[in-house]
TORKOL-4160 file (C-alpha; in steps of 0.2 Angstrom, whole numbers, padded with zeros to 4 digits, m for minus):
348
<pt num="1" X="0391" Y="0523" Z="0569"/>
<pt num="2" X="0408" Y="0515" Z="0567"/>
<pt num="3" X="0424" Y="0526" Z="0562"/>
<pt num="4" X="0426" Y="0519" Z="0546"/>
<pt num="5" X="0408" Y="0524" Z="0541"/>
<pt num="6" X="0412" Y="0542" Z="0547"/>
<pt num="7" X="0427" Y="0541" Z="0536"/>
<pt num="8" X="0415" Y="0537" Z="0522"/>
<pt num="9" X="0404" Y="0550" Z="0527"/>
<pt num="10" X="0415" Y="0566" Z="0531"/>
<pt num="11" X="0423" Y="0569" Z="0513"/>
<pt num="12" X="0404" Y="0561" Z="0503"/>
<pt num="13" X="0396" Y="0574" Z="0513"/>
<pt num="14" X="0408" Y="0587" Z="0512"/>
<pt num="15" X="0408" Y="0585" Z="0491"/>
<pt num="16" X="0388" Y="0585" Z="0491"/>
<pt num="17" X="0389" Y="0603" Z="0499"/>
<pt num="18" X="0400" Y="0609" Z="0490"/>
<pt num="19" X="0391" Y="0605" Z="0475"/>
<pt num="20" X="0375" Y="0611" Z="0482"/>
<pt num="21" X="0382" Y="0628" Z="0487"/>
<pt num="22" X="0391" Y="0630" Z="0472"/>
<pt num="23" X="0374" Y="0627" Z="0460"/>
<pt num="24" X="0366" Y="0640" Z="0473"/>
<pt num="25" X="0381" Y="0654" Z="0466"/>
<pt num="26" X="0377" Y="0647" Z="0448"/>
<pt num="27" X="0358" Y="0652" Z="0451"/>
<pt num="28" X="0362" Y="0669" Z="0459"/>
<pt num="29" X="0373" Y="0678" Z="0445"/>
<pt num="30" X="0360" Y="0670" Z="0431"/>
<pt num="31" X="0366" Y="0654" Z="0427"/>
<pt num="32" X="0358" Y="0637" Z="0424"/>
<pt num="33" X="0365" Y="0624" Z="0438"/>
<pt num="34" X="0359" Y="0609" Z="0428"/>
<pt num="35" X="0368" Y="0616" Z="0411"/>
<pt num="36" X="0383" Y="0620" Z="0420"/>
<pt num="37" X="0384" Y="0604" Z="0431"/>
<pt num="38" X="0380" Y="0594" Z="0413"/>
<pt num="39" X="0393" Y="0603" Z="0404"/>
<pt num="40" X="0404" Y="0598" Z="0418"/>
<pt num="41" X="0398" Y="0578" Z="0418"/>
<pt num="42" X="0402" Y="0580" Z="0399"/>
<pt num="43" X="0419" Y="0588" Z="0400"/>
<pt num="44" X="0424" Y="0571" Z="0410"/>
<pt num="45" X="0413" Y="0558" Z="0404"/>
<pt num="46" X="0409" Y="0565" Z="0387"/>
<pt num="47" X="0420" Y="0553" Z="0374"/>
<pt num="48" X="0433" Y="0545" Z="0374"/>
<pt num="49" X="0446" Y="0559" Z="0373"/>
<pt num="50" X="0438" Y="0568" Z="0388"/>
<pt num="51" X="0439" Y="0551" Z="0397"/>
<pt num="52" X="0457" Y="0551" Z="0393"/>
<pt num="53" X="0461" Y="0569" Z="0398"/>
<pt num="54" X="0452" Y="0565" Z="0415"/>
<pt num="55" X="0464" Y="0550" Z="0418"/>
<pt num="56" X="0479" Y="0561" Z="0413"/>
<pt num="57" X="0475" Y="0576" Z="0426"/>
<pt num="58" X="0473" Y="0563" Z="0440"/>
<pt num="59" X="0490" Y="0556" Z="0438"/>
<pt num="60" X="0500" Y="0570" Z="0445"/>
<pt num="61" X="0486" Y="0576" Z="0460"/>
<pt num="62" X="0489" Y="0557" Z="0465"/>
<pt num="63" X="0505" Y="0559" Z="0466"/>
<pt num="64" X="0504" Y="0575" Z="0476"/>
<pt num="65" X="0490" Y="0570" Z="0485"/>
<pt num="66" X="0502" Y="0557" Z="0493"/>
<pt num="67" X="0516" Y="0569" Z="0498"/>
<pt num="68" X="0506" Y="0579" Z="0506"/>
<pt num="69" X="0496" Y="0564" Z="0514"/>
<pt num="70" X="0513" Y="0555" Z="0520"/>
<pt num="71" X="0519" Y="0569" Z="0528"/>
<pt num="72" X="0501" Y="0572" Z="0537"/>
<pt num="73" X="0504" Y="0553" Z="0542"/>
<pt num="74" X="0521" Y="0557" Z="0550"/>
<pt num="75" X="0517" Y="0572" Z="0560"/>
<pt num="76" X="0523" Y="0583" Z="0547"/>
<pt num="77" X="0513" Y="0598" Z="0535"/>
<pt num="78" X="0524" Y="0599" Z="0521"/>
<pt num="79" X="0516" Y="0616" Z="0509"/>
<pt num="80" X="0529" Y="0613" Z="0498"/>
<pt num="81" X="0525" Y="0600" Z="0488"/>
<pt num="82" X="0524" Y="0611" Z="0474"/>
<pt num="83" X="0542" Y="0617" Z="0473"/>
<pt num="84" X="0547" Y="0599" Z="0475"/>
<pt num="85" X="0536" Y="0596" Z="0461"/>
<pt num="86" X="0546" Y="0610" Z="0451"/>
<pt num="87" X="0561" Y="0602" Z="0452"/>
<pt num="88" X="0557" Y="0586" Z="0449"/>
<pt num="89" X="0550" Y="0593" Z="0433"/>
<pt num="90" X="0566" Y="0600" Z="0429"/>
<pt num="91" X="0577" Y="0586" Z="0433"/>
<pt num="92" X="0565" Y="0574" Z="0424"/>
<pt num="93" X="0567" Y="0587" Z="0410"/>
<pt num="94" X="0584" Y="0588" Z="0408"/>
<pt num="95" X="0587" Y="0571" Z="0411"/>
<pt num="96" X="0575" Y="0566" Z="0396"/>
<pt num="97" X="0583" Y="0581" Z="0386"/>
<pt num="98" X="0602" Y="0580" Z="0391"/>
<pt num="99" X="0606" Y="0561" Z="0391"/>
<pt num="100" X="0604" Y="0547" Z="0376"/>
<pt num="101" X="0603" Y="0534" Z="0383"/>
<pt num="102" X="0592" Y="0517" Z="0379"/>
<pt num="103" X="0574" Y="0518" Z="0384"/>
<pt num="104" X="0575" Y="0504" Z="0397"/>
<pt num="105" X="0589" Y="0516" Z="0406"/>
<pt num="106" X="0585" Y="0530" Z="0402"/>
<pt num="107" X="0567" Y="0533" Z="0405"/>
<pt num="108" X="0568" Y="0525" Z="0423"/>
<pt num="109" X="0584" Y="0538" Z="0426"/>
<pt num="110" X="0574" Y="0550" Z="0421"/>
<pt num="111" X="0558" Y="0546" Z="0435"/>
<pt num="112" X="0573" Y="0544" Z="0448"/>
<pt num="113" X="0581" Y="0559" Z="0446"/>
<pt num="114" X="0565" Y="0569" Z="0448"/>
<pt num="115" X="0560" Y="0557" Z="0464"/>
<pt num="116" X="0577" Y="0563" Z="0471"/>
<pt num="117" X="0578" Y="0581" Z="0470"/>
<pt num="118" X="0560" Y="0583" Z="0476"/>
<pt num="119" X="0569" Y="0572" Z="0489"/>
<pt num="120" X="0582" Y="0584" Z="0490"/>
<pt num="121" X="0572" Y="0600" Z="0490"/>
<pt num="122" X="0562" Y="0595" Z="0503"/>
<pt num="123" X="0579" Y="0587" Z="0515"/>
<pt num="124" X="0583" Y="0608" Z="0518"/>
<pt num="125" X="0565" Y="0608" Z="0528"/>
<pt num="126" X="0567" Y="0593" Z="0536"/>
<pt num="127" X="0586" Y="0596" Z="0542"/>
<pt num="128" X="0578" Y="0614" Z="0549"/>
<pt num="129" X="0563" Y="0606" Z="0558"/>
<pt num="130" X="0575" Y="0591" Z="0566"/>
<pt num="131" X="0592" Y="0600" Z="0570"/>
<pt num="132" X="0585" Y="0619" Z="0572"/>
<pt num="133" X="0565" Y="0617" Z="0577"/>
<pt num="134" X="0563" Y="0629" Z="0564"/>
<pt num="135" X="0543" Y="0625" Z="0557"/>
<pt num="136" X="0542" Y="0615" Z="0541"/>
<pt num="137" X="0529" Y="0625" Z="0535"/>
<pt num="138" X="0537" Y="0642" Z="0535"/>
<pt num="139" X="0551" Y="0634" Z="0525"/>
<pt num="140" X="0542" Y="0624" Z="0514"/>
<pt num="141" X="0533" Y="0639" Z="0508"/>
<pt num="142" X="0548" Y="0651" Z="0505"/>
<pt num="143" X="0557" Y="0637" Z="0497"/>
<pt num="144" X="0541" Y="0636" Z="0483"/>
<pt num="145" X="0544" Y="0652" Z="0477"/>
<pt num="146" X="0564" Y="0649" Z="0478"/>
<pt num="147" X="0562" Y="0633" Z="0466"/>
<pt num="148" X="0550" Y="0642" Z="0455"/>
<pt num="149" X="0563" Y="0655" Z="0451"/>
<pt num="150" X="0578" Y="0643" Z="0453"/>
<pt num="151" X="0571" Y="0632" Z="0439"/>
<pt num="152" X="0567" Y="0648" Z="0426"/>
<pt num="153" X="0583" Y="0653" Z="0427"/>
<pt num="154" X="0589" Y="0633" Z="0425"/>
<pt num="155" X="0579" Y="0632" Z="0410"/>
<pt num="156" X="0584" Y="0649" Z="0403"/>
<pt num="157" X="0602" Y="0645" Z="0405"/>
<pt num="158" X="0599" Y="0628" Z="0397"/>
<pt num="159" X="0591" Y="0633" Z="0384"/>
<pt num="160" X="0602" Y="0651" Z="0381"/>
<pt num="161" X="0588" Y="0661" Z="0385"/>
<pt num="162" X="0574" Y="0652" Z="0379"/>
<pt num="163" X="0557" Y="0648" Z="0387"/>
<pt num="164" X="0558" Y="0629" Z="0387"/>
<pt num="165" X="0570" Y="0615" Z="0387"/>
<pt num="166" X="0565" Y="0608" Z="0371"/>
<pt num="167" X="0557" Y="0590" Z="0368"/>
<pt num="168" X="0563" Y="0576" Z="0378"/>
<pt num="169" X="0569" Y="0559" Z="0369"/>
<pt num="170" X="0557" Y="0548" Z="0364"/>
<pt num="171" X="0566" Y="0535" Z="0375"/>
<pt num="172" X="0564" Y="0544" Z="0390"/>
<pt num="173" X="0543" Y="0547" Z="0385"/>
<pt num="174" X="0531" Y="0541" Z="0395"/>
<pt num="175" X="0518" Y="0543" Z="0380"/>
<pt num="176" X="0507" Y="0528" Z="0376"/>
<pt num="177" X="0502" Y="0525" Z="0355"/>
<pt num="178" X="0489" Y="0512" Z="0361"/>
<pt num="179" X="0483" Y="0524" Z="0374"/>
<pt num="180" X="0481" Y="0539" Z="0359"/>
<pt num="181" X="0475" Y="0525" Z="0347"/>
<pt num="182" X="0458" Y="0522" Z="0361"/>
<pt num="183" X="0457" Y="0539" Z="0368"/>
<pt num="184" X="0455" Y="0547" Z="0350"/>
<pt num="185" X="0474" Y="0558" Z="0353"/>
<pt num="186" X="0471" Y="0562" Z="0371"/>
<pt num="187" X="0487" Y="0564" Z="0382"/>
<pt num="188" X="0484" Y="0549" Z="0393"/>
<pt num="189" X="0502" Y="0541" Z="0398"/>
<pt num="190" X="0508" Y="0527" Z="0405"/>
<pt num="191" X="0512" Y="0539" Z="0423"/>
<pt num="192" X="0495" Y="0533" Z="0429"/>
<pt num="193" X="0503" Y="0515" Z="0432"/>
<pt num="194" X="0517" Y="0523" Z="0442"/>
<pt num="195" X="0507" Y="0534" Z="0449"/>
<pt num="196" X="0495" Y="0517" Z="0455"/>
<pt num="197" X="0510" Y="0509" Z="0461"/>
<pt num="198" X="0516" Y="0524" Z="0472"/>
<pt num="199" X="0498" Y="0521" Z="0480"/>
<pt num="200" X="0503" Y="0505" Z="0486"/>
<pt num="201" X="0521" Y="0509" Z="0490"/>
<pt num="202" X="0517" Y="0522" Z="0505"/>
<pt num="203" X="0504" Y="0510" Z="0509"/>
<pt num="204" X="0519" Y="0497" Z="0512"/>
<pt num="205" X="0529" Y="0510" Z="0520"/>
<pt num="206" X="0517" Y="0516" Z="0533"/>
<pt num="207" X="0507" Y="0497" Z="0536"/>
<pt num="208" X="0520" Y="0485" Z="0534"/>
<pt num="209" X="0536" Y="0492" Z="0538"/>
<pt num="210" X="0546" Y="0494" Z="0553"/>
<pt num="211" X="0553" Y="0513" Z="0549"/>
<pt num="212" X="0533" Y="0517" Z="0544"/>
<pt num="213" X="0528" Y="0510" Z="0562"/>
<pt num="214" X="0542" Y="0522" Z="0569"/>
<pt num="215" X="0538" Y="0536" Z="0556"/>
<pt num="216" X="0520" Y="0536" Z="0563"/>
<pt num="217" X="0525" Y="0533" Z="0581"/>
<pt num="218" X="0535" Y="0549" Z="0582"/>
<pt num="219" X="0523" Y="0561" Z="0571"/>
<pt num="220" X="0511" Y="0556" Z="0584"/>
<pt num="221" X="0519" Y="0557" Z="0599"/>
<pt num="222" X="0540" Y="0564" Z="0599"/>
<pt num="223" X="0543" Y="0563" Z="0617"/>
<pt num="224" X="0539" Y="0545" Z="0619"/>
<pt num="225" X="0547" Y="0539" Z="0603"/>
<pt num="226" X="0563" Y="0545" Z="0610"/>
<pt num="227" X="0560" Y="0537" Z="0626"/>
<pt num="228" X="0556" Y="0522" Z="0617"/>
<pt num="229" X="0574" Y="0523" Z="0607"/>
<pt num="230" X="0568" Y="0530" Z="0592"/>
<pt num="231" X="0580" Y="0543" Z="0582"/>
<pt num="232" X="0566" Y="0556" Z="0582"/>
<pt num="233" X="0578" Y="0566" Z="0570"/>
<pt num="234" X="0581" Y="0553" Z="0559"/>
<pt num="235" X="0563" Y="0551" Z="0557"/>
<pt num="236" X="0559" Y="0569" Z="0553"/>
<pt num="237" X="0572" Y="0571" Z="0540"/>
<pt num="238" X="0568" Y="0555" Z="0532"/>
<pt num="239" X="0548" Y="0558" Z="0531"/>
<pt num="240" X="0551" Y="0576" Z="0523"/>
<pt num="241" X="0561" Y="0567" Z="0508"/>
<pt num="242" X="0551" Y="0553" Z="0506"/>
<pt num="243" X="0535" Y="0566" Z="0503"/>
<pt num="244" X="0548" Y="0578" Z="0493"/>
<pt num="245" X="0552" Y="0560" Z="0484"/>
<pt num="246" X="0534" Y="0558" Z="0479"/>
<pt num="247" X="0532" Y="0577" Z="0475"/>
<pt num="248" X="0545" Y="0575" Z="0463"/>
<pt num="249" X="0537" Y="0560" Z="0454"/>
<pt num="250" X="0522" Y="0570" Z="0449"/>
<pt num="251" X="0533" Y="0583" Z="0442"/>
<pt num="252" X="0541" Y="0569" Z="0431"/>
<pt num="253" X="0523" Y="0565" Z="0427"/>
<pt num="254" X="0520" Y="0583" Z="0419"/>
<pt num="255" X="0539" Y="0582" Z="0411"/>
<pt num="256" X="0538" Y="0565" Z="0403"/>
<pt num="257" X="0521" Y="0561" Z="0400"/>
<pt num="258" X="0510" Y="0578" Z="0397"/>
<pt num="259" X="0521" Y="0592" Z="0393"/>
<pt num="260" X="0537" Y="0583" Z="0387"/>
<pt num="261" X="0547" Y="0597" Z="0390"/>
<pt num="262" X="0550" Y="0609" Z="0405"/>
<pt num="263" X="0545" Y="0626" Z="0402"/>
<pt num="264" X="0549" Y="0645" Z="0411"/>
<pt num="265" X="0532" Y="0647" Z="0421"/>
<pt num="266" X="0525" Y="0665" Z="0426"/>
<pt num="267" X="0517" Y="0657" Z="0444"/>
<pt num="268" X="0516" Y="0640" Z="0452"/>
<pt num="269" X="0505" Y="0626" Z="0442"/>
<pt num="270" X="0494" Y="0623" Z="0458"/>
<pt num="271" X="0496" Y="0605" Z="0459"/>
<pt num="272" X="0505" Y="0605" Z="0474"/>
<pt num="273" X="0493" Y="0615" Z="0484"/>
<pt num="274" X="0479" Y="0604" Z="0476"/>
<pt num="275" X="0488" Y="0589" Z="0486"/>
<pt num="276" X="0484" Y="0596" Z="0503"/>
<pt num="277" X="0465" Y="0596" Z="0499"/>
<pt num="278" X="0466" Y="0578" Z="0490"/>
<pt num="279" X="0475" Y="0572" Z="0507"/>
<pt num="280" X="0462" Y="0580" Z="0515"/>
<pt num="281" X="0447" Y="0573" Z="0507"/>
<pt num="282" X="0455" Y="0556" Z="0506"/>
<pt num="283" X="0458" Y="0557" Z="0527"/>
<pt num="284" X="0479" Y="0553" Z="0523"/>
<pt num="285" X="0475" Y="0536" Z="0517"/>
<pt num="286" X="0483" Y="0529" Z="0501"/>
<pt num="287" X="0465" Y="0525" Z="0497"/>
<pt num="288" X="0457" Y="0539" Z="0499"/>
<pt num="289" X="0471" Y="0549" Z="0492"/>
<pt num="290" X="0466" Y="0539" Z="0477"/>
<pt num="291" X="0447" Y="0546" Z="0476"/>
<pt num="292" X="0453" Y="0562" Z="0480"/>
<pt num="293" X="0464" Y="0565" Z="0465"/>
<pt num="294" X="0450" Y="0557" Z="0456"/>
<pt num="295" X="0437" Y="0571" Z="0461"/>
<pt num="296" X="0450" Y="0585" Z="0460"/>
<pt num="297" X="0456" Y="0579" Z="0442"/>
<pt num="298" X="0441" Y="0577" Z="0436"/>
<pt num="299" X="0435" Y="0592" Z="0442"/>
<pt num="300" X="0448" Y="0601" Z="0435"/>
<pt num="301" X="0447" Y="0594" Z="0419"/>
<pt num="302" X="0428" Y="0595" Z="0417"/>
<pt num="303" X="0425" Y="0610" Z="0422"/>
<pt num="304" X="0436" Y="0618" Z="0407"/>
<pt num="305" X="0418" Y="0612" Z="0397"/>
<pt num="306" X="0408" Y="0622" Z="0409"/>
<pt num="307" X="0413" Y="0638" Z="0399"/>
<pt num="308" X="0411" Y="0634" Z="0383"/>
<pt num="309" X="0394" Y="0622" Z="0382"/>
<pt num="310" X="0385" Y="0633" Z="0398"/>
<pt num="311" X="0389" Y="0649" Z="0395"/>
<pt num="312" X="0397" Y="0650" Z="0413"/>
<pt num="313" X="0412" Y="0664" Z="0414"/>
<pt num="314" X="0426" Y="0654" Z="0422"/>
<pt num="315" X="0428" Y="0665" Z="0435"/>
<pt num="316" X="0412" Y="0657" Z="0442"/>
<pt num="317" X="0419" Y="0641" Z="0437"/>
<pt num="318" X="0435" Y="0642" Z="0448"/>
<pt num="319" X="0423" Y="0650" Z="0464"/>
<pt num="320" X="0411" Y="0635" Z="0461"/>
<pt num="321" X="0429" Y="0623" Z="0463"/>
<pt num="322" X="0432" Y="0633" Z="0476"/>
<pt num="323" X="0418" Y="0630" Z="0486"/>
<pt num="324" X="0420" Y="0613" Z="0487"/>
<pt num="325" X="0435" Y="0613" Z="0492"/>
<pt num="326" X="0432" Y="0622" Z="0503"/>
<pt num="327" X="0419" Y="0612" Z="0511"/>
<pt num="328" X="0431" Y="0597" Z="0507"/>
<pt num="329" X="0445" Y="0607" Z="0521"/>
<pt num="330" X="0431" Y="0610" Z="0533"/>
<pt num="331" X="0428" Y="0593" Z="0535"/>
<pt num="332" X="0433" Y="0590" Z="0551"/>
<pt num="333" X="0420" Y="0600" Z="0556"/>
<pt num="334" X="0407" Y="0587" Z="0547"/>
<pt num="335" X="0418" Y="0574" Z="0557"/>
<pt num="336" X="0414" Y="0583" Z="0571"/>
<pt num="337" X="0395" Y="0584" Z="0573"/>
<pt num="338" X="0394" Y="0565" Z="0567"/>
<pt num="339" X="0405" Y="0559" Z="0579"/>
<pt num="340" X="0395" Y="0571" Z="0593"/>
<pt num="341" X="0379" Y="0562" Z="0586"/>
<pt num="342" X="0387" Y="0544" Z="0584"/>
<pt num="343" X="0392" Y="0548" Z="0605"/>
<pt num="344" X="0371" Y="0553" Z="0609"/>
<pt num="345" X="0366" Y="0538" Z="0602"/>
<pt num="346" X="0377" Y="0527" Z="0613"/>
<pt num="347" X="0375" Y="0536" Z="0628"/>
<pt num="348" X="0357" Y="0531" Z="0625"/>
């Protein structure tokens, strides 16, 4: 069995389990597995608008799903992908809100600003882990809750005291009318193209580029980059911003394409934690990161159907998501016993 298969394999299995336990906790507390996992096919395949919708919750999980998986690449467990994406929300919010500007300028300033303070935001980890050997994963999670605050009282202050930033500038929108027009209304963008193209950016990065090759080199092994010359410091720093860059862009995704506004938010959106299980599932490829965020979105989306067509509470909902990602996190273990096997075989 070749490595590519098992990389197949791992996250197929890992989903089939999870949907298999999670249809075992449906039949315990009463409930139909078939009607809930119908409800569920229908909230994501059921027409056109739930088609759309799908589409629309992938974009930003890609987006996450990346950071988190560049950062896995480069050595690196970078937890705060959802405060980066906070404040790229924020700055692609105020951006949108604050300038007027013609859309060819100002709707691109708006996607940059939000790639460069998730950039930003996650430069303060990075410069800890390089200069100071402080973990990134301790920082990255304090510095969540400090952007979630940080960006309310933005907000609040920007809005004198109100709860949202008001409605961005139509030229700073990433809405679609034809996307509406096929979708019957739904609130499918035009960010699922950038989020596609950022796909195949940290593919280029990590495949075909020399600071990828040295990226890679010192997340695997420090001691012999720098015995090979490479700025081991450099490369930490710079890997922790180009994963805050693309936590950033899927916070841009929510500011300019779904939401059209920033808003003051009571707890974290979940997005960002989301990414480490859409890295996961997609093994840290740009590929697989891809099918992640489709499960995950879809998921998500669908399962808002469960409630409503098969009488399933949603707190059974959220332990049946739960579950498989769950199984989707333990899939190293499923890695492992294939691999043990795969060895049995060819010692015979």
């Amino acid at each position: 069995m070749s490595n590519r298969l098992v990389n197949i394999l791992v996250p197929v299995i890992s989903v089939i389990l999870g949907l298999l336990v999670g249809a075992i906790v449906m039949l315990v507390s009463g409930y139909d597995p078939v009607k809930g996992y119908t409800a569920l096919w229908n909230g994501i395949f059921g027409d056109s608008y739930a088609i759309g919708e799908t589409i629309r919750q992938i974009t930003p999980y890609l987006l996450s799903g990346l950071a988190v998986a560049f950062a896995f690449r480069t050595g690196l467990f970078n937890i705060g992908v959802e405060g980066q994406l906070l404040v790229g929300w924020f700055a692609a919010a105020y951006v949108g809100v604050a300038f007027d500007l013609p859309m060819y300028i100002h709707l691109p300033f708006a996607i940059i600003a939000a790639a460069v303070a998730g950039g930003l935001w996650a430069l303060v980890p990075g410069l800890l882990k390089a200069k100071l050997q402080v973990h990134e994963v301790i920082v990255t999670i304090m510095m969540n809750y400090i952007a979630l605050h940080t960006t309310n009282v933005l907000i609040r202050a920007m809005s004198d005291g109100g709860e949202n930033t008001g409605t961005i500038k139509e030229t700073a929108s990433l809405k679609s009318v034809f996307f509406e027009s096929i979708t019957d209304y739904s609130r499918l963008h035009y960010g699922i193209f950038i989020a596609l193209a950022m796909v195949l950016v940290m593919w280029f990065i990590l495949e075909k580029t020399t600071i990828g090759f040295e990226l890679k080199a010192v997340g695997f092994n420090k001691n012999a980059s720098e015995y090979a010359g490479m700025n081991v410091n450099k490369n930490i720093i710079l890997s922790m911003v180009i994963s805050g860059a693309f936590a950033g862009l899927a916070g841009a995704m929510e500011a300019l394409g779904t939401f059209q506004y920033a808003s003051v938010k009571g707890g974290f959106t979940g997005i960002g934690f989301d990414g480490i299980a859409v890295a996961l599932l997609g093994a840290n490829t740009p590929l697989g990161v891809v099918f992640g965020a489709t499960l995950f979105g879809a998921l998500k989306y669908g399962a808002l159907n469960m409630p409503n067509a098969a009488d399933i509470p949603v707190e059974i909902v959220s332990i049946v998501i739960a579950i498989i990602i769950f199984f989707v996190a333990c899939g190293y273990v499923i890695r492992y016993f294939l691999e043990k096997k795969n060895k049995k075989k060819e010692a015979k």
